[in-house]
C-alpha positions in Angstrom: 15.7 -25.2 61.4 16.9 -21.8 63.4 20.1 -19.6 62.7 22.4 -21.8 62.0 20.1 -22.7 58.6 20.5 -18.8 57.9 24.0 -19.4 58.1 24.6 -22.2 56.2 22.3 -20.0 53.7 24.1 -17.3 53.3 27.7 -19.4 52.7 25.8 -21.1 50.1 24.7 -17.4 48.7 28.3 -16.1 48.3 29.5 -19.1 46.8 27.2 -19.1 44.2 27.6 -15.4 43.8 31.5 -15.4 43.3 31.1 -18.7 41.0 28.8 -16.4 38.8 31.4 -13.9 38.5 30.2 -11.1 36.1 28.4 -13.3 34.2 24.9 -11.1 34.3 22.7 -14.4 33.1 24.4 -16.5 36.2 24.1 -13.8 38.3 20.1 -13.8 37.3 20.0 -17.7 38.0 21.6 -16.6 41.4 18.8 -14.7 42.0 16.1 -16.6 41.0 17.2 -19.1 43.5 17.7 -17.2 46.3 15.4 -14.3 46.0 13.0 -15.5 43.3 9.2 -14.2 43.8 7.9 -17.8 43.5 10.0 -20.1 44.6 13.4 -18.3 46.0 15.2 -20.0 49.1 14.3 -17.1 51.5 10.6 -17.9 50.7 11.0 -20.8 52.3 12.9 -19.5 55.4 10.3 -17.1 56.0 7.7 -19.5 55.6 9.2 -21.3 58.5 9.2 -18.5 60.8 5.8 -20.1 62.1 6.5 -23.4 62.7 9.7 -22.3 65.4 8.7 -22.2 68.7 8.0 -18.9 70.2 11.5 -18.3 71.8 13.3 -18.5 68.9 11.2 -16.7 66.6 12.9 -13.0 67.6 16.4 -13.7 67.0 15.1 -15.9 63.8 13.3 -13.6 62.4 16.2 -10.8 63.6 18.7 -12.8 61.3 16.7 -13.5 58.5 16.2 -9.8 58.2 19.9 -9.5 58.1 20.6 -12.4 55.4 17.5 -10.9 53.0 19.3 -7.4 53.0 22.8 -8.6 53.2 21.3 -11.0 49.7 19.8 -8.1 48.1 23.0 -5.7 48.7 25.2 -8.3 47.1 22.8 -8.9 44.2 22.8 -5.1 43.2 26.3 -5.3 43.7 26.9 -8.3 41.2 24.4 -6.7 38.4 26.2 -3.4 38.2 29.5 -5.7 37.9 28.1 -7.7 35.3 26.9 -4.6 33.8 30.1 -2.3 33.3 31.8 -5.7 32.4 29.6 -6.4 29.8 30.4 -6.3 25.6 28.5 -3.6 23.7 25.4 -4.6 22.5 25.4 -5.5 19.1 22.9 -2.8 18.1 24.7 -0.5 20.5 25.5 2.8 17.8 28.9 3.5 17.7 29.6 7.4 16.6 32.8 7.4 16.0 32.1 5.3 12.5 31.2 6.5 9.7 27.2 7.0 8.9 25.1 4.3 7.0 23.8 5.4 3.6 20.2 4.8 3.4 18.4 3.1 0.5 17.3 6.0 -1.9 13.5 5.4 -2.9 11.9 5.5 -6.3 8.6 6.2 -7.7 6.4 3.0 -8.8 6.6 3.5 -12.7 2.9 3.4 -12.4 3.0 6.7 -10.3 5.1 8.2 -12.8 2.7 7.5 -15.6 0.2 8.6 -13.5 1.8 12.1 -12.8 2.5 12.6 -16.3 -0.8 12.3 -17.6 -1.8 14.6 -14.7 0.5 17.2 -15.9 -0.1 17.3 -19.2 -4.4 17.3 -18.6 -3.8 20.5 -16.0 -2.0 22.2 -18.6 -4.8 21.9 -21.0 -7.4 23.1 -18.3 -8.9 19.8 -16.7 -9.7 19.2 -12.8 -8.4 16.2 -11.0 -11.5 14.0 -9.4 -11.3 11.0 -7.1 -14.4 9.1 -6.1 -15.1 6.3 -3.5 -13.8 2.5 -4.9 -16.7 0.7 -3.4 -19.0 1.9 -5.6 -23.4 1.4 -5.7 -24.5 -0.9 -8.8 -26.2 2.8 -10.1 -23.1 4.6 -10.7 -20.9 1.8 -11.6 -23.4 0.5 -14.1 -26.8 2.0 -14.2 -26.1 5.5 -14.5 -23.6 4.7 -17.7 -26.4 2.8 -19.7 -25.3 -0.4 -18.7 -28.6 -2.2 -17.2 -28.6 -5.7 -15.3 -29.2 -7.3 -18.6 -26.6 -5.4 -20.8 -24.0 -7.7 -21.7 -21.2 -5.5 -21.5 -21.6 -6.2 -17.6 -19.8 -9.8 -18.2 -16.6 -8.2 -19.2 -16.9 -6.0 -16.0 -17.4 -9.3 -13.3 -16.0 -7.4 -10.4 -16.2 -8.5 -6.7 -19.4 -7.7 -4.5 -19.6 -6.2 -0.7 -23.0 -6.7 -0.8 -25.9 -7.2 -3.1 -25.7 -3.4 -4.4 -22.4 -2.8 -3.0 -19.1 -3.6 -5.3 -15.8 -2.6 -6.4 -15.9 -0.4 -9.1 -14.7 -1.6 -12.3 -13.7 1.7 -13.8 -13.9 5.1 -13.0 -16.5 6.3 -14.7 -18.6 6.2 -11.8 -16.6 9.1 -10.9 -17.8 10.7 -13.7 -21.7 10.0 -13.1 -21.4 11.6 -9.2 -19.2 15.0 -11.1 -22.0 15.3 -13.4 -24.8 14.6 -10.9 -23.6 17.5 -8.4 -22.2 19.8 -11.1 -23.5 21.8 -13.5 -21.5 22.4 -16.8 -19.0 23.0 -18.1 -17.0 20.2 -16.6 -13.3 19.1 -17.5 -12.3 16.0 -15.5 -9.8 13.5 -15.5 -10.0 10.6 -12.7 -7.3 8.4 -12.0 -7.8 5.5 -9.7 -7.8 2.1 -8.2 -10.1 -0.5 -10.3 -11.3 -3.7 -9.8 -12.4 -6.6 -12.3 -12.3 -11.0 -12.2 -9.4 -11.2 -14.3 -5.8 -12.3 -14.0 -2.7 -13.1 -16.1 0.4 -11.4 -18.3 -1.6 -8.6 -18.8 -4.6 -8.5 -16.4 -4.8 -8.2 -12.8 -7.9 -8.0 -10.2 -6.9 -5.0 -9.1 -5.5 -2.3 -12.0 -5.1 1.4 -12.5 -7.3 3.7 -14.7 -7.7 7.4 -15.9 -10.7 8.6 -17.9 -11.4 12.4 -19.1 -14.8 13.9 -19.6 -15.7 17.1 -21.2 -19.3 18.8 -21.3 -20.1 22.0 -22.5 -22.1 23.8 -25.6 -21.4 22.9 -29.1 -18.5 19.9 -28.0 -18.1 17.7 -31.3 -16.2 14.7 -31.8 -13.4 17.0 -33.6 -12.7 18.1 -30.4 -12.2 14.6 -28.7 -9.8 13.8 -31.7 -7.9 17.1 -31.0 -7.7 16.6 -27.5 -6.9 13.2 -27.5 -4.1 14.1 -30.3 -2.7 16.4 -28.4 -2.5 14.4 -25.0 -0.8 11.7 -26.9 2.0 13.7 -29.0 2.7 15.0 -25.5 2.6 12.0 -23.5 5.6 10.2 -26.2 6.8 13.4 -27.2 10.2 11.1 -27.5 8.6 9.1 -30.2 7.1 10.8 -33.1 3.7 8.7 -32.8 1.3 8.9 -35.2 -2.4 8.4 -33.8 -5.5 6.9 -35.9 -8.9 6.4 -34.6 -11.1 3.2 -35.2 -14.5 2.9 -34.8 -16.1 0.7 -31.9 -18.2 0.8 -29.2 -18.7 1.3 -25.7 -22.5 1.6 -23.8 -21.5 5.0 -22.5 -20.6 6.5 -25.8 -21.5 7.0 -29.2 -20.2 6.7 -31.6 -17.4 5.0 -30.0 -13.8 5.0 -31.3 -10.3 2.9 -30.1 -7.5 4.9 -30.7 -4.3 3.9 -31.5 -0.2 4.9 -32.1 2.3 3.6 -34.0 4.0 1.3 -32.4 7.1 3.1 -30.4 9.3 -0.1 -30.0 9.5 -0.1 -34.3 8.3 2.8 -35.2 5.5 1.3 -37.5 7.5 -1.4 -39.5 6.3 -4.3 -37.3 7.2 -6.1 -34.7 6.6 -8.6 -31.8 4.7 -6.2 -29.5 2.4 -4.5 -32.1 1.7 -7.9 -33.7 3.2 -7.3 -36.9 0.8 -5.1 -37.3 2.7 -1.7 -36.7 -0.1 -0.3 -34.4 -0.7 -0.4 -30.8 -4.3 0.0 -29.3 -3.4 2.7 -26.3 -7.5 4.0 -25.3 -11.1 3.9 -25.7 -13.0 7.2 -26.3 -16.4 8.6 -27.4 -19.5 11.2 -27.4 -21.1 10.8 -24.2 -24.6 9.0 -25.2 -27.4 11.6 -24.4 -29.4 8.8 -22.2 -26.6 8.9 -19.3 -27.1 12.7 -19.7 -30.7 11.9 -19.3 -29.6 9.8 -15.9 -27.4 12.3 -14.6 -30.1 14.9 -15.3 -28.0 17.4 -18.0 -29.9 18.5 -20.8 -28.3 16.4 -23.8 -30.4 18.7 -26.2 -28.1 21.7 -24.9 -25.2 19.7 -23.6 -22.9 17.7 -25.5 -19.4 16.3 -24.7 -16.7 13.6 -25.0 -14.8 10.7 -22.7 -11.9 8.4 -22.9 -10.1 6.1 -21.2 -7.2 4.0 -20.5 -5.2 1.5 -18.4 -2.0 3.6 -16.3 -0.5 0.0 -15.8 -0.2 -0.7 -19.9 1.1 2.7 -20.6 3.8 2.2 -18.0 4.1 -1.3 -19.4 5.1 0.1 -23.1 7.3 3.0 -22.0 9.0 1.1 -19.2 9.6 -1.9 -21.3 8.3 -4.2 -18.9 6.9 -7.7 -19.9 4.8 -9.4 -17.3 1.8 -6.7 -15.8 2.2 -8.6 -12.5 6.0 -7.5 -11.9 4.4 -3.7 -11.3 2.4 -5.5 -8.1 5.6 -7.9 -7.2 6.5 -5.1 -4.4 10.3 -5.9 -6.0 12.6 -3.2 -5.1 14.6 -4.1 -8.4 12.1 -3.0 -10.5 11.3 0.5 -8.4 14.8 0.6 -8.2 15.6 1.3 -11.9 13.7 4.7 -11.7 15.8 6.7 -9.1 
């Protein structure tokens, strides 16, 4: 082990290096084996360095100088060759071709529903409100006359956080905190995220909402029908609906009354959709029951007022045409697509 090693080295080195050509992964391998941080042929020459006796250590260690820069010029050498040599990277850009269209976006149909409603309720003078989705069991239940033991609370199984903590199953909670902080008159509408146990065709755990409240002096329930009237003329203005009200209940309200159109797929006559029956059931609505005045603290014997309600993802269902409520969650661009 002395110079001549170096030299035998180095022969080897510039073999390798011209078999590589400008072939920039063999020129790497080259590397590695020669130069290589862990385990490169000139760490073991300079390893041993020590083991030579002491007169030959100077012109050893002389030479080995020489082959580790003569190694390391070459190498740079080699990588700009292999370099310039090179083909284009496949995701190099080239600008001399033409440019790439991009994908044009849609709006969800659910968004569009959404800010349709919106515009129509601002015209008539409402605010929009948004409230927190993890709700507390007072405002999602409590506060809207639905106690622990109420059984309307089975058809609103939602998913707890923590023993008082939940997602809200409507957004009439929204309602509860406007009411709680303001005094009236309030006109609200409050779309939103909700959350419930159920799941299928026309159900999903997670579902959009939009619920109006009005409170002010000397609000009857003629004004909920003309309201409620008016929104929906506007909302199929393309349709010519006709709208009836039936009486029912809800724990917040009272009296309590679904409302309903004719149906816009045939008009009335009957068909598979409306069930024969000519009439499709679109909201919920009522007079705001004086106790959740009483829980919100507004005086229900000066106070009076009117709420509704109803599901964005049906509405865009019936004037989208689309069959299966879980297609609007699919993330499928051929559905969004349809609406650009």
């Amino acid at each position: 082990m002395g110079v001549a090693r170096l030299d035998e080295v180095r022969a080897a080195f510039l073999e390798d290096l011209g078999q590589a050509g400008k072939d920039a992964s063999a020129v790497e391998a080259v590397r590695v084996k020669y130069a290589g941080r862990r385990s490169g042929l000139l760490l073991d020459l300079t390893a041993a360095l020590r083991d030579l006796p002491k007169e030959e250590r100077r012109d050893y260690g002389r030479a080995l100088n020489d082959l580790k820069q003569d190694i390391g010029k070459c190498l740079d050498e080699a990588r700009e060759a292999s370099i310039s040599g090179a083909a284009a990277p496949q995701d190099m850009v080239d600008i001399s071709l033409p440019g790439m269209a991009l994908t044009r976006g849609a709006e969800h149909p659910v968004n569009l529903v959404r800010r349709k409603i919106e515009e129509i309720f601002l015209r008539m003078g409402y605010d929009v409100e948004a409230g927190p989705e993890i709700e507390d069991d007072w405002h999602n239940f409590e506060a809207l006359n639905i106690p622990s033991d109420h059984p309307a609370r089975d058809d609103h199984d939602t998913f707890y956080v923590t023993g008082d903590r939940l997602l809200r199953t409507h957004t009439s909670p929204v309602q509860a905190r406007v009411m709680e902080n303001r005094k009236p008159p309030i006109r609200i509408i409050v779309p939103g995220k909700v959350y419930r146990r159920d799941s299928d065709l026309r159900h999903s755990p997670m579902f959009h909402q939009i619920e109006g409240l009005l409170v002010d002096e000397g609000i009857s329930f003629g004004n909920l029908k003309a309201t409620l009237e008016t929104f929906l003329h506007a909302l199929f203005s393309g349709h010519g609906v006709d709208v009836r009200f039936r009486p029912s209940y809800f724990p917040f309200t009272e009296p309590s009354a679904e409302v309903d159109i004719t149906c816009i797929f045939c008009g009335g006559s009957g068909c598979a959709v409306c069930s024969r029956s000519g009439w499709i059931e679109i909201l919920g609505s009522g007079m705001v029951d004086p106790r959740v005045f009483e829980r919100v603290g507004i005086d229900s014997e000066r106070y009076t007022g009117f709420a509704f309600g109803l599901g964005l993802d049906r509405v865009a269902m019936l004037m989208y045409g689309i069959p299966d409520l879980r297609q609007l969650f699919s993330g499928d661009q051929r559905l969004t697509r349809q609406f650009a």
